[in-house]
C-alpha positions as CSV (number, residue, x, y, z in Angstrom):
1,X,78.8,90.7,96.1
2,X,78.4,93.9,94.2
3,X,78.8,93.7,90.1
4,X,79.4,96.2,87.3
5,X,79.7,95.8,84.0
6,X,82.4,98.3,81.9
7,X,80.2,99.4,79.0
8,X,82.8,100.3,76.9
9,X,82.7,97.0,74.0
10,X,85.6,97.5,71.8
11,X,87.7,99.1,74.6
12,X,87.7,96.5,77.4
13,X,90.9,94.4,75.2
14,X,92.7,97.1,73.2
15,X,92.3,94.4,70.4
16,X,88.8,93.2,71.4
17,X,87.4,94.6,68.3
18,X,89.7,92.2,66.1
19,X,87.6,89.1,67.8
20,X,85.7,87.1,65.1
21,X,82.6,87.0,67.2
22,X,83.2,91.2,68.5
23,X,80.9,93.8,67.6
24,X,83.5,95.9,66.2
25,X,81.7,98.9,65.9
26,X,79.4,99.0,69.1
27,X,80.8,101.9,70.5
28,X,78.7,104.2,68.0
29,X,75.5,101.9,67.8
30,X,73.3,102.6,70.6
31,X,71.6,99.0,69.4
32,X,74.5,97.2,70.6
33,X,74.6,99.1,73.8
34,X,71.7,98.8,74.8
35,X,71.4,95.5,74.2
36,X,74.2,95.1,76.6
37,X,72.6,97.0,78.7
38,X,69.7,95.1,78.6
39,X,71.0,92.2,79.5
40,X,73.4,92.9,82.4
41,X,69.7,94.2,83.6
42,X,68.7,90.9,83.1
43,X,71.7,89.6,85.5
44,X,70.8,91.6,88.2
45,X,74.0,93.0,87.9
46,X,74.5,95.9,90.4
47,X,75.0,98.9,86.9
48,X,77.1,99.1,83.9
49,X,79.7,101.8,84.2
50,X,81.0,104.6,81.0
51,X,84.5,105.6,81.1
52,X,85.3,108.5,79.4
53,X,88.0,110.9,78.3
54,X,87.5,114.1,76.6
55,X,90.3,113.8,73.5
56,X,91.3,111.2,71.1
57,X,94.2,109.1,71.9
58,X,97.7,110.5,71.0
59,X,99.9,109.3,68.1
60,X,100.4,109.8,64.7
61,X,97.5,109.0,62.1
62,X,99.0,105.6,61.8
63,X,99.1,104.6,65.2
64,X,95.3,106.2,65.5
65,X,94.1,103.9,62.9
66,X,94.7,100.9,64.9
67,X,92.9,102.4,68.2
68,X,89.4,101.3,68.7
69,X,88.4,104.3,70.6
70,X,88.9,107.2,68.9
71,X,85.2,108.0,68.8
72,X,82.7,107.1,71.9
73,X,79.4,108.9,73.1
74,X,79.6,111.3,75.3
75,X,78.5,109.3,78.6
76,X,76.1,111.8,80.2
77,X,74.0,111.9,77.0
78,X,73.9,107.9,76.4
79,X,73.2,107.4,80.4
80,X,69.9,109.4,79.3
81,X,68.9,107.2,76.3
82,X,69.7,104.3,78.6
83,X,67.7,105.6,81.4
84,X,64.5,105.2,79.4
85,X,65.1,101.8,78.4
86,X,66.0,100.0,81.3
87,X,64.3,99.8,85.0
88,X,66.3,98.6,87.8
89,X,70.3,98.8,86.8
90,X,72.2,101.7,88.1
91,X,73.9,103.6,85.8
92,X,77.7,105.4,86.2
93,X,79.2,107.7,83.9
94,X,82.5,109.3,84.4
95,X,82.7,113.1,84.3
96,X,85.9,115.6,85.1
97,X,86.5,118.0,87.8
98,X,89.3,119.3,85.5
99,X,87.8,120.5,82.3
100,X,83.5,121.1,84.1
101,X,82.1,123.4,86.0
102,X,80.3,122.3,89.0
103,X,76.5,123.7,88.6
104,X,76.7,122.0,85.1
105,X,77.1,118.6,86.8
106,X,75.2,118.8,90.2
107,X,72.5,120.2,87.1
108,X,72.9,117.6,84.9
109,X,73.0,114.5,87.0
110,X,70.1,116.1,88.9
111,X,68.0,115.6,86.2
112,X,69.3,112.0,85.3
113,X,68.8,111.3,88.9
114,X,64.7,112.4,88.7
115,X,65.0,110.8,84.6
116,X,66.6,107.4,86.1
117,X,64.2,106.7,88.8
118,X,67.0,107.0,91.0
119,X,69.6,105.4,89.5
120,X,72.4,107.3,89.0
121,X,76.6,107.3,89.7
122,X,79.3,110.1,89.4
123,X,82.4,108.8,88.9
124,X,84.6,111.6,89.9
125,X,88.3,111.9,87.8
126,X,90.2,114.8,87.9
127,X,91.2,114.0,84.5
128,X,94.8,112.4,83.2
129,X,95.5,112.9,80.5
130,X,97.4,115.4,79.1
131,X,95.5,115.6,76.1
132,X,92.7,116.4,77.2
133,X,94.3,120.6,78.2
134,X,94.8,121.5,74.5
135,X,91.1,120.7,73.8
136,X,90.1,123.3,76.4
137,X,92.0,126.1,75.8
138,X,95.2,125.2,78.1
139,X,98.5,124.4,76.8
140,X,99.6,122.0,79.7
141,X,97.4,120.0,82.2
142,X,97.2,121.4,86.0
143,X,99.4,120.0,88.1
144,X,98.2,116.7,90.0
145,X,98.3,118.1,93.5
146,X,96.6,120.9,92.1
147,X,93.6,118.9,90.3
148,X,93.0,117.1,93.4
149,X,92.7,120.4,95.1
150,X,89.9,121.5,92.8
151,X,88.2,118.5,92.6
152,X,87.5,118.6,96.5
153,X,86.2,122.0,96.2
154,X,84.0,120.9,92.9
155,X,82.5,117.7,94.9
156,X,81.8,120.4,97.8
157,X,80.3,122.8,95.5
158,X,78.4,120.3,93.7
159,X,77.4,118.7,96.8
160,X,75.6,121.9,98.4
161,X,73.8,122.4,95.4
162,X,72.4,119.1,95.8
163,X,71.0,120.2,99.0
164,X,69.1,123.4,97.2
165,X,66.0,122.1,98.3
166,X,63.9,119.9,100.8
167,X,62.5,117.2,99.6
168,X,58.9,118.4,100.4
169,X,59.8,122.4,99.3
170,X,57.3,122.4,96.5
171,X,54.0,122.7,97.3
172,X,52.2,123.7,94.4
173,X,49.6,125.4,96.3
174,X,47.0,126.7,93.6
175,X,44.5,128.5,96.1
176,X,47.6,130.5,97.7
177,X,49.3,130.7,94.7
178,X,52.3,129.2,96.5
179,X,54.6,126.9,94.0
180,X,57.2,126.3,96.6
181,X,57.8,126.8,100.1
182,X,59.9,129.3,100.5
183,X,61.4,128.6,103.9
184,X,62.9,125.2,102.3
185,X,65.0,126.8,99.6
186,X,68.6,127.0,100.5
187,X,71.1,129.2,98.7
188,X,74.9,127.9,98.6
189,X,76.7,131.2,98.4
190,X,79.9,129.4,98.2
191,X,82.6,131.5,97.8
192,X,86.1,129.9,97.6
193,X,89.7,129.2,96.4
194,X,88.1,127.8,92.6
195,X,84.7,128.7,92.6
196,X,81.9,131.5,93.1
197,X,78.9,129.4,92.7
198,X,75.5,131.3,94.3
199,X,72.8,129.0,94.0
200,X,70.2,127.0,94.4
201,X,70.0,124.6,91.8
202,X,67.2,124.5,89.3
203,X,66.4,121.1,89.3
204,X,64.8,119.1,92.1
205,X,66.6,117.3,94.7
206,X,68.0,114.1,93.1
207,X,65.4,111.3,94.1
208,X,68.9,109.4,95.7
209,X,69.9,112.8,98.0
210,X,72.3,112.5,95.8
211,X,74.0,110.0,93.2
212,X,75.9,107.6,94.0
213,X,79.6,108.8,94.2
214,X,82.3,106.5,92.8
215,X,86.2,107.3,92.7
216,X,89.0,105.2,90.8
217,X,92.0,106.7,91.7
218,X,94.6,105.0,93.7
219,X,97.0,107.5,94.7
220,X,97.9,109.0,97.8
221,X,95.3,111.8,96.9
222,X,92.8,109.6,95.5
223,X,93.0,107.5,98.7
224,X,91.7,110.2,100.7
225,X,89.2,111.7,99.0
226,X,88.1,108.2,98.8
227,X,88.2,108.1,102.2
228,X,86.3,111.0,102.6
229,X,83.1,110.9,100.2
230,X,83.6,107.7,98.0
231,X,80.9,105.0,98.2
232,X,82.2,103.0,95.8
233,X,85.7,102.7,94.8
234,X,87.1,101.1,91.7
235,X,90.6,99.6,91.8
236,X,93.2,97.8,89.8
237,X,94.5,94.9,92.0
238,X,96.4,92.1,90.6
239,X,97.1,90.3,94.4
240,X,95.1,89.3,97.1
241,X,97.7,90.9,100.2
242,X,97.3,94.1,98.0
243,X,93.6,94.1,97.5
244,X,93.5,93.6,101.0
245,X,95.3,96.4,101.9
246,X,94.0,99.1,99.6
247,X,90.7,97.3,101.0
248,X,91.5,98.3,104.3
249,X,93.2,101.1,104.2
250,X,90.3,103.0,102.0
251,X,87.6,101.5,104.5
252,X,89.4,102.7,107.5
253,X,90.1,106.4,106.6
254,X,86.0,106.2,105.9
255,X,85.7,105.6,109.6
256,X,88.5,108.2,110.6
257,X,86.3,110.8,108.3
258,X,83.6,110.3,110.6
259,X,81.7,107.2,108.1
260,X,81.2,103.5,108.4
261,X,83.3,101.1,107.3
262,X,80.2,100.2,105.4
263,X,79.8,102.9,103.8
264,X,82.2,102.5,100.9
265,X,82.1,99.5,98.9
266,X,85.5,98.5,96.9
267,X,85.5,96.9,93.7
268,X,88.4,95.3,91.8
269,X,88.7,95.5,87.7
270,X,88.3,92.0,86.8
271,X,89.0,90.3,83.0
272,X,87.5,86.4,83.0
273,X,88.5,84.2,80.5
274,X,86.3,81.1,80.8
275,X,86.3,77.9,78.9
276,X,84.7,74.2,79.0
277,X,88.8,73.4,80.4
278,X,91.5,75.3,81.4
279,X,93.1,74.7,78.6
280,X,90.7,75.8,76.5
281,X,90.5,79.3,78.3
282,X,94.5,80.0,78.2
283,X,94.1,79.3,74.3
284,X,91.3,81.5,74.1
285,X,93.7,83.9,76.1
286,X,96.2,83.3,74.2
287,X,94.2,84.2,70.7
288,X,93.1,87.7,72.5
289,X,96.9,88.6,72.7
290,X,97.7,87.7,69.5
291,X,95.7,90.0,68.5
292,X,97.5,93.0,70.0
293,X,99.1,95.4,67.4
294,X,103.5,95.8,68.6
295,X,102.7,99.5,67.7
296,X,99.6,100.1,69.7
297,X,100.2,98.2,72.7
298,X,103.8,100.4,73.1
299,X,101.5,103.7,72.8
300,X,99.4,102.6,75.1
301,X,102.0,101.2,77.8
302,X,104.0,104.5,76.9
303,X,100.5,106.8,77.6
304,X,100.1,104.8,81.2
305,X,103.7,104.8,81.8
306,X,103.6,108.6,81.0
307,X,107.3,108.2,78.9
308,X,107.8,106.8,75.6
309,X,109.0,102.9,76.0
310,X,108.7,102.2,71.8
311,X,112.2,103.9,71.8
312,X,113.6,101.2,74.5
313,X,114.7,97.5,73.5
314,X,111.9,95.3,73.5
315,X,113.2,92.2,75.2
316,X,115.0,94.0,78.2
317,X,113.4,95.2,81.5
318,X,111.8,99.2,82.2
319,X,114.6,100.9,82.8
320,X,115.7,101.5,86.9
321,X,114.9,105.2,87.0
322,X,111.2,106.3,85.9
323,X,110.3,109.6,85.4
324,X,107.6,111.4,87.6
325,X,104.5,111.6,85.7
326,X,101.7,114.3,86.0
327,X,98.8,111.9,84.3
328,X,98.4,107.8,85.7
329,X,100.1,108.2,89.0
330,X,98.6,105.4,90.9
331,X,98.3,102.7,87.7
332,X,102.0,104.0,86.6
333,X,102.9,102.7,89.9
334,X,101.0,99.6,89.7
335,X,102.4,98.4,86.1
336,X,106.3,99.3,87.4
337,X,105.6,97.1,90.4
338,X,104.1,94.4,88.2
339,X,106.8,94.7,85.9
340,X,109.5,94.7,88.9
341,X,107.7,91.4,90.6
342,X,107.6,89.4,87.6
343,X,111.0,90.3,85.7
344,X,108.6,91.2,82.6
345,X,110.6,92.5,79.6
346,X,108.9,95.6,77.6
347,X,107.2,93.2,75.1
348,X,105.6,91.0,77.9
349,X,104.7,94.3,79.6
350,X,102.6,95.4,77.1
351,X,101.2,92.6,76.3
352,X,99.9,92.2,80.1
353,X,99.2,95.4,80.6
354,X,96.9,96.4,77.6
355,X,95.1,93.4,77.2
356,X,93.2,94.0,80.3
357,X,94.6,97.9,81.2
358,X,96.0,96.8,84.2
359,X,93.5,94.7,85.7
360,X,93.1,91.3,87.3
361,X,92.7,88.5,84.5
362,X,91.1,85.4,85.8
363,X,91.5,82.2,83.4
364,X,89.9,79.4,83.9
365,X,86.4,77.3,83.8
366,X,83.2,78.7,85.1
367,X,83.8,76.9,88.4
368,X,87.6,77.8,88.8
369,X,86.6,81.5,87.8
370,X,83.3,81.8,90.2
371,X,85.9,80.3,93.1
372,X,88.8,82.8,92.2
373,X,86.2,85.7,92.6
374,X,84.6,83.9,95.6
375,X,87.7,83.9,97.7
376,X,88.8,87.6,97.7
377,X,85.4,88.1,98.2
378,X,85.3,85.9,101.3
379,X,88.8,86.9,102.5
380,X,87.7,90.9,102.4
381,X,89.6,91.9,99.9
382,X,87.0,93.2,97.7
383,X,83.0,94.1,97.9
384,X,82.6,92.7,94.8
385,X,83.8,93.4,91.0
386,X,83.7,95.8,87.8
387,X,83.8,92.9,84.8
388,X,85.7,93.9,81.8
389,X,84.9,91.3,79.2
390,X,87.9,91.2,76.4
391,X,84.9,91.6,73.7
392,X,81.6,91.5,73.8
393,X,78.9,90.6,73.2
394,X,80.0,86.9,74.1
395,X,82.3,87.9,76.8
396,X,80.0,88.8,78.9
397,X,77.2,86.4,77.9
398,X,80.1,83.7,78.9
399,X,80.2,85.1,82.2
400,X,76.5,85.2,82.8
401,X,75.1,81.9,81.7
402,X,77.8,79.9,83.5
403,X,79.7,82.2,86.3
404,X,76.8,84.2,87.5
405,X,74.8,80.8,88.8
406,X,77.9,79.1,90.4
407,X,77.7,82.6,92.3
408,X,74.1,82.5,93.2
409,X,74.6,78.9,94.6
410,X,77.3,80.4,96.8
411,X,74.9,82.5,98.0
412,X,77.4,85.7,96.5
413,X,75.1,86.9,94.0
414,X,71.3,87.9,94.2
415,X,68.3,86.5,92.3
416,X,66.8,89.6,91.7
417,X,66.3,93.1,92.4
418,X,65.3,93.7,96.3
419,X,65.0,97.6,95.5
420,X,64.7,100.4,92.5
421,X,67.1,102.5,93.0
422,X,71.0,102.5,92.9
423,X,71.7,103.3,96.2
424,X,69.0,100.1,97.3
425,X,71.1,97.3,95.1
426,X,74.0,98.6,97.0
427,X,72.4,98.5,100.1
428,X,73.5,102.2,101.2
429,X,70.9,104.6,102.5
430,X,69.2,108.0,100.8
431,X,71.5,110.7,102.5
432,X,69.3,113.7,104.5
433,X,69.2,117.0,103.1
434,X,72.5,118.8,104.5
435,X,74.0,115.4,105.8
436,X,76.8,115.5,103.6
437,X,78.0,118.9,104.4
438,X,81.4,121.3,103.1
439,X,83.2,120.7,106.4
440,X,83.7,116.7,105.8
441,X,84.7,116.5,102.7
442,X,87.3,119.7,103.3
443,X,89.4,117.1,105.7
444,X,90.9,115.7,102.7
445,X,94.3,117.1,103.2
């Protein structure tokens, strides 16, 4: 079973922060992080994963004030400060194809790559929401079909640039004077419908081939690029017959991109709630939603939804007809469906939805927890998990001292480390210089 861990401590609950026992303020103290860090390491947890948007939520000063993340590090620059403080845990940072360029990326996590050890992730977003245009000079987002279109051109871009040289190109010959072989540098010269990107890079070839690549989205479009360069792929799934089938499907347009079926691993978002009893979880559940603010949980159902919902009457149902949105597609669809299923009135909508941003919430004692994981798990729904504590650093702590070894006597879970680098916990090979080349990943229709 593959684990992550969502780094992200005062945004996992949208009222996490309000917990007694929180660390209200960890997103700006790299202590707290680290030390979070540090001890998902100590799990043997598979990496800790940084999401990231590049604006502050929308809404008036008001609603702001009662958002918990309206500041966070950038995630490139923390994944370097926690590169030399941990060993063996992989480390994923989400970065845009929307609002980068891609030499500054293949660059950048080039470098972490060689910085880590090897321990690196990419998780490729082509960037929601709207917000985000008006901090870059744009006064609307691109369209969806039209981001998606970029980002396969970025991934190819940045991919070639990966390949700028062999592994063995510099030879630092000091009697010939020869610093690198010049026979083994290889210049992109990619010319194309988004970028002019010459080439080579100036870093060395990342010590993985390349870092790990990890998608989230769900869509249509998001289903085939992960089908066509995705090793790991993050999900919200709230079912096992739909886990299963997003399962499948992503896993089988691997193989009909010319990969293994074991070449992408798929991980559900998962939010455990464990107590000593059952009932002792659901009234520790039950005190997390309390905690939820009326005014932010409508602006952050109406931000996913893509329409504003705070207008509508609370105790009624979403209205029949939904308007198209250009930002959530894929987790739009998922909270209408929920909402649909279950007969959930706008107030019970939010409160489901925002707690755990869509995600899976398992209740229950360690044992009932470790079983609920264990059978998607076993049934194939899943490779493993991303855990999104609702506060940490107890949430998580919870979920390693009494979880994690109901796991390991399943035989789900490892003892320790059987490698260094990302790509080794997750059991996928180093890719060969030029294996990965423009023509595969420009299938993706």
């Amino acid at each position: 079973m593959t684990l992550g861990l969502l780094l992200s401590p005062t945004s996992s609950h949208i009222a996490g922060w309000r917990h007694p026992d929180a660390i209200s303020n960890a997103g700006a103290e790299y202590k707290d992080i680290l030390a979070t860090a540090n001890s998902a390491e100590e799990a043997k947890l598979d990496f800790v994963f940084l999401a990231d948007e590049l604006c502050a939520p929308e809404g008036d000063a008001d609603i702001l004030s009662r958002d918990p993340v309206i500041y966070r590090f950038e995630p490139l620059t923390l994944l370097a400060a926690l590169a030399v403080s941990t060993r063996k845990i992989g480390l994923v940072a989400t970065q845009t194809t929307t609002y980068n360029e891609p030499y500054h990326i293949a660059r950048k996590f080039a470098s972490l790559d060689q910085l880590s050890n090897g321990r690196t992730g990419w998780n490729l977003v082509t960037s929601y929401v709207e917000a985000e245009a008006r901090n870059f000079s744009q006064s609307e987002h691109l369209k969806y079909a039209d981001r998606y279109q970029r980002a396969r051109e970025f991934l190819e871009v940045a991919t070639g640039l990966w390949d700028s040289w062999d592994d063995d190109a510099f030879i630092l010959d000091k009697e010939s004077g020869r610093y690198f072989d010049p026979s083994k540098m290889h210049v992109l010269d990619h010319h194309g419908e988004h970028f002019d990107v010459r080439g080579p890079l100036n870093v060395l070839r990342p010590i993985q081939g390349r870092p790990v690549q990890v998608q989230a989205g769900s869509s249509e479009d998001g289903r085939a690029l992960a089908g066509a360069y995705a090793e790991v792929v993050f999900t919200a799934q709230n079912s096992l017959e739909k886990a299963l089938e997003f399962t499948n499907d992503v896993k089988n347009r691997a193989e009909q991109a010319g990969r293994g079926t074991g070449s992408v691993k798929v991980l559900a978002g998962v939010q455990p709630i464990i107590g000593a009893t059952m009932e002792e979880a659901q009234q520790k559940y039950r005190q997390m939603q309390e905690l939820i603010h009326p005014v932010i949980g409508l602006t952050r159902l109406s931000q996913l939804l893509g329409f504003d919902v705070s207008v509508l009457p609370l105790d009624e149902p979403l209205p029949e007809v939904i308007p198209e949105t250009n930002s959530y597609q894929s987790r739009q669809k998922l909270i209408v469906e929920a909402a649909r299923r279950d007969n959930l009135t706008i107030r019970e909508l939010y409160l489901q939805v925002v707690g755990a941003y869509g995600h899976r919430v398992v209740i229950g004692t360690a044992e009932s927890v470790a079983e609920e994981l264990a059978d998607w798990f076993t049934a194939g729904a899943v490779d493993g998990y991303i855990l999104s504590p609702t506060y940490l650093p107890d949430g998580f702590e919870e979920f390693k001292e009494q979880v994690l070894p109901i796991l390991r006597e399943k035989g789900m879970f490892r003892e320790e480390y059987s490698g260094d680098t990302f790509r080794e916990h997750l059991g996928l090979a180093r890719p060969e210089r030029g294996e990965a080349r423009a023509e595969k990943i420009a299938q993706v229709q």
